[in-house]
TORLUMKE-179353 format. One record per residue (C-alpha): x, y, z; chain; residue number from 1. Coordinates in pm, 1 decimal. Layout:
<node east="X" north="Y" up="Z" marvo="A" miza="NUM"/>
...
This chain:
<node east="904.5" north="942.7" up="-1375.2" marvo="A" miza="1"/>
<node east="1086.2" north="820.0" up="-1638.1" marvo="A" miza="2"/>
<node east="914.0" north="735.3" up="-2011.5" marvo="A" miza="3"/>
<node east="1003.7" north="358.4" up="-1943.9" marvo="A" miza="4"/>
<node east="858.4" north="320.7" up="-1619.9" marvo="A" miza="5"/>
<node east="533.3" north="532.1" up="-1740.0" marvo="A" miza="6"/>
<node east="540.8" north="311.2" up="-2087.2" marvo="A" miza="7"/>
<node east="564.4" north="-29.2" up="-1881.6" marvo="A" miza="8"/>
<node east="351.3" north="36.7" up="-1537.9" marvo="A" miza="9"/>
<node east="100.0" north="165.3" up="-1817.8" marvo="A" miza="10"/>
<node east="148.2" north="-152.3" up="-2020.3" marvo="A" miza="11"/>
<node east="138.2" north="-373.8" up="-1710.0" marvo="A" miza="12"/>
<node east="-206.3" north="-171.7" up="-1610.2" marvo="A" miza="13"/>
<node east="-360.1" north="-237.7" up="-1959.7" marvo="A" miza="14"/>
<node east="-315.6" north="-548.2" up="-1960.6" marvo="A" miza="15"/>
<node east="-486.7" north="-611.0" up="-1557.2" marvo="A" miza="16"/>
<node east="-720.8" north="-384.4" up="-1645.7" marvo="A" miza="17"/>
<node east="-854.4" north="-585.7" up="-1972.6" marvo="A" miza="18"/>
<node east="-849.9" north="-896.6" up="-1705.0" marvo="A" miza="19"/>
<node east="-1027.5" north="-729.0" up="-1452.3" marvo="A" miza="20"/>
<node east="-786.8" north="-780.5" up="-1208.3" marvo="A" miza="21"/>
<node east="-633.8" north="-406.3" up="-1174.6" marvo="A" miza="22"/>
<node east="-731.7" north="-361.8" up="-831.2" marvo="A" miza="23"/>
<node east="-575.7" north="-683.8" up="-691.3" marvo="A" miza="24"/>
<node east="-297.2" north="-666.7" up="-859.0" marvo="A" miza="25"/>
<node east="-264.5" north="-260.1" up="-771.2" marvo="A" miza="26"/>
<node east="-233.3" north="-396.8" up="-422.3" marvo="A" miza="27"/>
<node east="29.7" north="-670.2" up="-514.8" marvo="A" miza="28"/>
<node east="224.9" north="-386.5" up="-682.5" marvo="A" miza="29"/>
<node east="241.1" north="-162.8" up="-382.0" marvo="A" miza="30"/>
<node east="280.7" north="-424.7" up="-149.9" marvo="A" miza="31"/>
<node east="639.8" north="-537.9" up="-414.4" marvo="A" miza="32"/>
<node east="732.2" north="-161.8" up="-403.5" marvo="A" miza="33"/>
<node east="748.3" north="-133.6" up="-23.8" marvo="A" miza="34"/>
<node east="928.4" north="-462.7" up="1.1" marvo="A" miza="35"/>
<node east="1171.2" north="-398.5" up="-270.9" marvo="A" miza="36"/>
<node east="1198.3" north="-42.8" up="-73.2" marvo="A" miza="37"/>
<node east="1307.0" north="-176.4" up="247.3" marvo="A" miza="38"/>
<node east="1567.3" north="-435.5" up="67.1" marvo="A" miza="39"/>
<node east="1746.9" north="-260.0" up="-159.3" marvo="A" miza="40"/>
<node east="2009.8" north="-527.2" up="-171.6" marvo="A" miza="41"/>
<node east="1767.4" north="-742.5" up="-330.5" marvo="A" miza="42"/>
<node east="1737.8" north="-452.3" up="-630.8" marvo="A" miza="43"/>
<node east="2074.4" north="-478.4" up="-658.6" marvo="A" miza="44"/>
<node east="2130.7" north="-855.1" up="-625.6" marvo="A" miza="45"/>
<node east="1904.5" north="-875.0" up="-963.2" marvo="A" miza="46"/>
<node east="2086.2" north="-579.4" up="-1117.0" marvo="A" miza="47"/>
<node east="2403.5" north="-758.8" up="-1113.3" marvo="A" miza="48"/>
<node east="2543.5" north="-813.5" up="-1421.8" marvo="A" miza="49"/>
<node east="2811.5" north="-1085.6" up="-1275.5" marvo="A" miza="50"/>
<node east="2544.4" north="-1342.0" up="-1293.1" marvo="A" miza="51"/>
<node east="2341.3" north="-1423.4" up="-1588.5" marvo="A" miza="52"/>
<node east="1999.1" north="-1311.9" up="-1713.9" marvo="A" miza="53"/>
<node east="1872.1" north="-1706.5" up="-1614.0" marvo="A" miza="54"/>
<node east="2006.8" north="-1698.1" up="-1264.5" marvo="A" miza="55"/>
<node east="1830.3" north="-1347.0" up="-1154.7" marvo="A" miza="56"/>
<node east="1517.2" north="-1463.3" up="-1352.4" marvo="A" miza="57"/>
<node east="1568.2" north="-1795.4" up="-1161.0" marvo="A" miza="58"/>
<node east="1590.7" north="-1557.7" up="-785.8" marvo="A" miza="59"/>
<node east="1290.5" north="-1351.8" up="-950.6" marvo="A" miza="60"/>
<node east="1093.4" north="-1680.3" up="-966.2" marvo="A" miza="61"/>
<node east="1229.4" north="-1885.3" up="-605.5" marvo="A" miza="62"/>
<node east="1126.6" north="-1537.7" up="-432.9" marvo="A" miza="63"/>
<node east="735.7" north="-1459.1" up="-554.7" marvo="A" miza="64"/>
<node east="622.9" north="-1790.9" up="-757.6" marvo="A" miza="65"/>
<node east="292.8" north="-1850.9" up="-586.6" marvo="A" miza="66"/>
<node east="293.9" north="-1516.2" up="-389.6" marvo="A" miza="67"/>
<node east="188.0" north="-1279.6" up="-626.7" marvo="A" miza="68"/>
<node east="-52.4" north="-1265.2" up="-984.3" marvo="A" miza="69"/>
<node east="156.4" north="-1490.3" up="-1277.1" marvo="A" miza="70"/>
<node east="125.5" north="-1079.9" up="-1412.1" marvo="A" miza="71"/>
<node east="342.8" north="-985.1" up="-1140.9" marvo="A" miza="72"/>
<node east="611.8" north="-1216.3" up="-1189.3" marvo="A" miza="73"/>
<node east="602.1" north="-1215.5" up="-1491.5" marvo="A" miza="74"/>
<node east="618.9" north="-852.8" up="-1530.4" marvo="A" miza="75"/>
<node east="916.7" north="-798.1" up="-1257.0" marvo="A" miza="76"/>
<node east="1112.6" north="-1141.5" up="-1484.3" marvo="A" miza="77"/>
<node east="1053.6" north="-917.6" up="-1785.6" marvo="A" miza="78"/>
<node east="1201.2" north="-634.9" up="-1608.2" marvo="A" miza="79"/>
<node east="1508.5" north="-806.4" up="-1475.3" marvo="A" miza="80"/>
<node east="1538.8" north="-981.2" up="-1821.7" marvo="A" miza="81"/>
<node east="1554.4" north="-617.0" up="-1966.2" marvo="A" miza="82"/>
<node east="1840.6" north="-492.2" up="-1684.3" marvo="A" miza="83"/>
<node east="1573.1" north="-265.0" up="-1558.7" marvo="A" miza="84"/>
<node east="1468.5" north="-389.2" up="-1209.7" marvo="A" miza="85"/>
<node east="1573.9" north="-102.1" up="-1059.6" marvo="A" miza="86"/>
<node east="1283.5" north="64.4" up="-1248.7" marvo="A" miza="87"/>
<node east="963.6" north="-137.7" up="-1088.8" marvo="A" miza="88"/>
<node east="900.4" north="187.5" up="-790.5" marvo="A" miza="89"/>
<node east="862.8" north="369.1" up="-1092.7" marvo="A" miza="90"/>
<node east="654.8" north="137.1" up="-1277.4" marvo="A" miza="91"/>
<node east="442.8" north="47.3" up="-997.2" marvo="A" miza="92"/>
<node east="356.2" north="429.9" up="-959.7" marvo="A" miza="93"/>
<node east="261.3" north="445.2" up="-1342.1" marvo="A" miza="94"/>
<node east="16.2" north="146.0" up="-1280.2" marvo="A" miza="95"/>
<node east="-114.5" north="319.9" up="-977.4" marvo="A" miza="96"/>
<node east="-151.8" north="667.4" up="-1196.4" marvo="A" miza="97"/>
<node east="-297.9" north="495.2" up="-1454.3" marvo="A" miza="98"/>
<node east="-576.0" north="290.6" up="-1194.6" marvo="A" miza="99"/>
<node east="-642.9" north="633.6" up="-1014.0" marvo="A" miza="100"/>
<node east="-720.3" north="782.0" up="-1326.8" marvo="A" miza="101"/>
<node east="-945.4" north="503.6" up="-1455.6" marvo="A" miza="102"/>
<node east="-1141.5" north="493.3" up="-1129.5" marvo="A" miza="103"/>
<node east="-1178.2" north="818.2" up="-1047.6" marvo="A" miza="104"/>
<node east="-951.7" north="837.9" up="-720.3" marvo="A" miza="105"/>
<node east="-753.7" north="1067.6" up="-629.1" marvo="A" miza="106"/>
<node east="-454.4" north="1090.3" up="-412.1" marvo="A" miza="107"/>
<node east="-356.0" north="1301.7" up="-109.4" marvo="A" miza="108"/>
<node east="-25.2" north="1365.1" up="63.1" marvo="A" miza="109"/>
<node east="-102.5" north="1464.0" up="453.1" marvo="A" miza="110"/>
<node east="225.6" north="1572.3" up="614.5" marvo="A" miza="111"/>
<node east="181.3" north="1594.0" up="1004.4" marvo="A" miza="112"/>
<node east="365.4" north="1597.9" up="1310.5" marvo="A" miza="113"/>
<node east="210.4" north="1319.4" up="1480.8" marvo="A" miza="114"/>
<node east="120.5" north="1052.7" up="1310.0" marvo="A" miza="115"/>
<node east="-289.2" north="1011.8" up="1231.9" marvo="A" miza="116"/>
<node east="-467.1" north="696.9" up="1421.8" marvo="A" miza="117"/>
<node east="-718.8" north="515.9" up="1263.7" marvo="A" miza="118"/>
<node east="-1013.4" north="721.8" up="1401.2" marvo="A" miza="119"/>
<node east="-801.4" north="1094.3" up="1242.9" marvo="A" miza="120"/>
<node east="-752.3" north="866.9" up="918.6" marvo="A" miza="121"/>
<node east="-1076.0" north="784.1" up="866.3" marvo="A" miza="122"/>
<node east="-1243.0" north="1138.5" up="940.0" marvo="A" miza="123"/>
<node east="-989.0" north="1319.0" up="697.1" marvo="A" miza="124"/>
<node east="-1042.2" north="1046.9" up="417.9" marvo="A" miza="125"/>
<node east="-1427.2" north="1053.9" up="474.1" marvo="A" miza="126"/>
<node east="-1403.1" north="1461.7" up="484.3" marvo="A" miza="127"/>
<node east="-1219.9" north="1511.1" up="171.2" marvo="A" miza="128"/>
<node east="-1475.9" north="1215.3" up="-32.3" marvo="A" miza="129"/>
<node east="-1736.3" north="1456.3" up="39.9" marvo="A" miza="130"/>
<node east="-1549.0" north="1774.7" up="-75.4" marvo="A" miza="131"/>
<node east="-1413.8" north="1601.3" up="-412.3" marvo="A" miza="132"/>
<node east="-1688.1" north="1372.9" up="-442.0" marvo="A" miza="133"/>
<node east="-1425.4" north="1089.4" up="-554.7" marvo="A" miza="134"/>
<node east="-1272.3" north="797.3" up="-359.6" marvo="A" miza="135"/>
<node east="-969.7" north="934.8" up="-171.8" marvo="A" miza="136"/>
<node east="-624.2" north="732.9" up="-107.8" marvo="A" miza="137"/>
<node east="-427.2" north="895.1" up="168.4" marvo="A" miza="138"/>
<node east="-43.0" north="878.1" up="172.1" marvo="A" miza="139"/>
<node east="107.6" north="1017.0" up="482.5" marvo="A" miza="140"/>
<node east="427.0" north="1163.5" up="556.8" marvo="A" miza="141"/>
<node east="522.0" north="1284.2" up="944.8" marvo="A" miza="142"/>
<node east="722.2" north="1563.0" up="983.9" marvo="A" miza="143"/>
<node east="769.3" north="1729.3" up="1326.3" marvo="A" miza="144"/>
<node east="867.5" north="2040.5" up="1167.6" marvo="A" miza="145"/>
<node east="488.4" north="2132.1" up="1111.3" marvo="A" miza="146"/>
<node east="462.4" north="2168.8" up="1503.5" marvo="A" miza="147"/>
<node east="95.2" north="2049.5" up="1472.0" marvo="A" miza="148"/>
<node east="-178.7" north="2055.4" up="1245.2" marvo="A" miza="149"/>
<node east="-196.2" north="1896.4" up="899.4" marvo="A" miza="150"/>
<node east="-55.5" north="2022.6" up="546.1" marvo="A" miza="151"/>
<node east="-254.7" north="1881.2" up="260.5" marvo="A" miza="152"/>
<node east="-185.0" north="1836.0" up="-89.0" marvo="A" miza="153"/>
<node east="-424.1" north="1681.5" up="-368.5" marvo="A" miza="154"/>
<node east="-496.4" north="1748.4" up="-712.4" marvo="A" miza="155"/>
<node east="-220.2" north="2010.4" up="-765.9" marvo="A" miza="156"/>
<node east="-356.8" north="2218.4" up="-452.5" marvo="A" miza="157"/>
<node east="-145.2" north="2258.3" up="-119.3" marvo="A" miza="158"/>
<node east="-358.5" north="2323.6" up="198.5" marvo="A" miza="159"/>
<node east="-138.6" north="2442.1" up="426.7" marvo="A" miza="160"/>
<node east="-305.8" north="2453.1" up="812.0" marvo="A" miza="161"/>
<node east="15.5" north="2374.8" up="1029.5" marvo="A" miza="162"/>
<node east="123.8" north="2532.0" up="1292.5" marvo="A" miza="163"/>
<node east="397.2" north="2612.4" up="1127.5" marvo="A" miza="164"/>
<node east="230.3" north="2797.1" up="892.9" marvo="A" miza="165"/>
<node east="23.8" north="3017.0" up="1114.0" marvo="A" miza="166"/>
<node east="333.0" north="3134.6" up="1339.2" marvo="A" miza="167"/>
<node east="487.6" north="3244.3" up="1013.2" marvo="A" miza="168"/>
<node east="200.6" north="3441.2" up="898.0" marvo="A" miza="169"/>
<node east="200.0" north="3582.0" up="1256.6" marvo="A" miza="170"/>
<node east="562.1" north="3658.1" up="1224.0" marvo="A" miza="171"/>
<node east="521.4" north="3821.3" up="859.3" marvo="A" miza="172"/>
<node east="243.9" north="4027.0" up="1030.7" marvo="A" miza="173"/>
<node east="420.6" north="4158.5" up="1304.7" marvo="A" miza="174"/>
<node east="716.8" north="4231.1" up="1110.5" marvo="A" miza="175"/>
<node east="483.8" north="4437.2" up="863.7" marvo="A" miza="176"/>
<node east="551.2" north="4240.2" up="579.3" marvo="A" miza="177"/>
């Protein structure tokens, strides 16, 4: 993460948080950074420097004006204003840092095969509340390379219980390693 998207999701955070409105506008923010995600012509379309500051502010404004917090808009017209749109993923993950750390969540990546349905979701989220003792968020990633099983990583730790793993470990054991 760069220092400008840390400096400005943390900025945008601070300022939510003093409204106590973080946690709506947390969900706002992720729900911009998927959407921006999946149209990356639209980053670009407010990058471009052919048109001026007033149009893309203008686009910025036609596009979310009455869908997300004035914050939001705001924030993202500021950004575009700046020639930085291209930088809201990495603000929006500052904000989220910065509400995790404030509220005492913490975040796992679970990389499985398949992926989890509600039921698996609910039991792994549930399990590893109890084991931290903190509100979980889960993000999961599916790979079918891990065979089966799940590989977990939270708070700096990698749990690795794939099947993947374990034929590796039998393969390093057979091969005397």
């Amino acid at each position: 993460m760069t220092e400008f998207g840390r400096e400005y999701g943390e900025g945008l955070y601070a300022l939510c948080a003093e409204e106590k409105i973080e946690q709506s506008v947390l969900q706002e923010v992720r729900t911009l950074k998927s959407a921006l995600h999946e149209n990356p012509d639209f980053i670009r379309l407010l990058g471009n420097m052919t048109l001026s500051k007033q149009e893309r502010v203008h686009i910025v404004d036609e596009t979310f004006k009455g869908h997300v917090h004035e914050y939001v808009l705001n924030f993202l017209k500021l950004l575009v204003e700046r020639g930085a749109a291209h930088a809201f993923a990495e603000c929006a993950d500052a904000y989220e840092a910065a509400y995790n750390r404030e509220h005492g969540v913490v975040e796992a990546e679970v990389t499985t095969a398949q992926p989890l349905n509600e039921d698996q979701r609910k039991k792994l989220i549930a399990r590893l509340e109890s084991m931290t003792g903190r509100e979980v968020t889960v993000r999961e990633k599916i790979d079918p390379a891990v065979l089966g099983g799940v590989l977990l990583q939270m708070d700096g730790k990698r749990y690795d219980n794939t099947v993947l793993h374990r034929l590796k470990a039998i393969k390093q054991a057979m091969a005397g390693e």
